[in-house]
N, C-alpha and C positions, 0 to 999 in steps of 0.2 A: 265785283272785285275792285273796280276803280274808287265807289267809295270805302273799301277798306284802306287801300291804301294810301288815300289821300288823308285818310284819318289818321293814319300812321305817320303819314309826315307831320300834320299837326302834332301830333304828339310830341314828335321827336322834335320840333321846333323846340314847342313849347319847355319841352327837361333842356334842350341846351341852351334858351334863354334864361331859365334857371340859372343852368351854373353859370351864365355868364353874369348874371347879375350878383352871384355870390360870388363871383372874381373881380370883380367891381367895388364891390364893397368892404372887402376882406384886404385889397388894394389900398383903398381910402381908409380905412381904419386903420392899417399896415402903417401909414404914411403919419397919422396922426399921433398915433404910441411911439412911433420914433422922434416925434417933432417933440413929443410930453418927456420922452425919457422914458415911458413904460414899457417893458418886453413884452411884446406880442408874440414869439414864435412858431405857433401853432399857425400864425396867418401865412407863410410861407409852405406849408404843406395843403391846407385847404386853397389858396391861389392856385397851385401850381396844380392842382387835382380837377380843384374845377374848370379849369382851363382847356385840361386834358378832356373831358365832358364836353364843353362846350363847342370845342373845336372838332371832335368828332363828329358830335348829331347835327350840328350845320352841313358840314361838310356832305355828310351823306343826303339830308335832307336838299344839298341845292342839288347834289345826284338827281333827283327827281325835278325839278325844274327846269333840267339841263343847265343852270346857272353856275355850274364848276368850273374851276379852269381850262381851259380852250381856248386851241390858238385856230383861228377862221380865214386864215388869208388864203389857204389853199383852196376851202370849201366855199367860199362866196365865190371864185372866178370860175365855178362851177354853174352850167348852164342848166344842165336838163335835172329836173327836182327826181328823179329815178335813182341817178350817180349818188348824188349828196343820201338819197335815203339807203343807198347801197354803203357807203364811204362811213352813214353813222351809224349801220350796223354793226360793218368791221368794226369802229370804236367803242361802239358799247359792247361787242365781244370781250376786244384786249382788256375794255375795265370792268368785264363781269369776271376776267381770272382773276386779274386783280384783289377785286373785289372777294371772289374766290382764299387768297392766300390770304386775305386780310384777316378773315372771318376764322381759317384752320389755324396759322400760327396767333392768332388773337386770343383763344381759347388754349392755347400751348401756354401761350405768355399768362394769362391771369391765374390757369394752374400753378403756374414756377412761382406767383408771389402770389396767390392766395394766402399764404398763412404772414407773407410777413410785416412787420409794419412801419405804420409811419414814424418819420423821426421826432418830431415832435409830439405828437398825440401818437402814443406807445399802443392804446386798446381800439386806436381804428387799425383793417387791414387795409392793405394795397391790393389784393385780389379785385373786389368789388370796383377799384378804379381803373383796372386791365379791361373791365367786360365792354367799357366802351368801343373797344379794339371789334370785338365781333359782332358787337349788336351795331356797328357802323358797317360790317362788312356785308351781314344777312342782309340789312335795310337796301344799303346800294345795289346787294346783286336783286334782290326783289324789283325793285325801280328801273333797274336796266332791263330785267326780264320784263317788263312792261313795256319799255321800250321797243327795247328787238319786236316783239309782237306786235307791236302797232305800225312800228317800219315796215314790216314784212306784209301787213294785211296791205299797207298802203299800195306795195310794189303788189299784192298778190291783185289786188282790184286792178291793174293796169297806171296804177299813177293817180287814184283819185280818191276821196275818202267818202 
């Protein structure tokens, strides 16, 4: 199971470097059609889309890392490794609801604009760039449920792995 989902975070890397690289680019070229005088403004809708990509499959992807945002001053003047593995239970619970709402209204939200489209390119949908909403929400609660388990074997063995 751990190498499935560790191939799943590759993955999910790998599409949000993707689109970060086609926000990059789309950026730069953005910047060069203004400088020439040429209208680009399709590249305002592909930026801002793949943005919305990129920033979600990181985001869930450092979910497995535990490299998310986190604030540690409370958990480091924490002594005994039991508390702290108790303290990031409770947090990977509150962010598997989280995670949770992410995933059901994310699936709400790409319904409501499934059909509609983008402003500048008329025959893409906007649905398709909602799904990043739940496919970030599945992957993080997947990743924290791997979490919680492995906390929990740690406390169930007495504290030791």
């Amino acid at each position: 199971m751990k190498k499935a989902i560790d191939l799943m975070q590759k993955i999910q890397i790998a599409i949000g470097g993707l689109f970060l690289a086609i926000f990059f680019v789309t950026i730069i070229y953005q910047m060069f059609t203004r400088f020439a005088g040429i209208s680009a403004t399709w590249t305002e809708d592909v930026t801002v889309y793949s943005f919305i990509w990129a920033v979600f499959m990181g985001a869930s992807a450092m979910v497995h890392e535990k490299a998310h945002f986190a604030f540690t001053s409370f958990s480091d003047k924490l002594k005994s490794e039991n508390i702290k593995k108790i303290l990031a239970i409770v947090i990977s619970l509150i962010m598997l609801v989280f995670a949770g709402l992410m995933a059901y209204y994310g699936v709400l939200i790409a319904k409501q604009f499934w059909n509609y489209t983008w402003v500048n390119i008329p025959s893409f949908k906007r649905g398709p760039t909602w799904l990043a909403l739940p496919i970030a929400g599945v992957t993080s609660a997947i990743y924290l449920i791997e979490h919680i388990y492995s906390d929990a074997i740690f406390l169930a063995k007495g504290g030791s792995r």
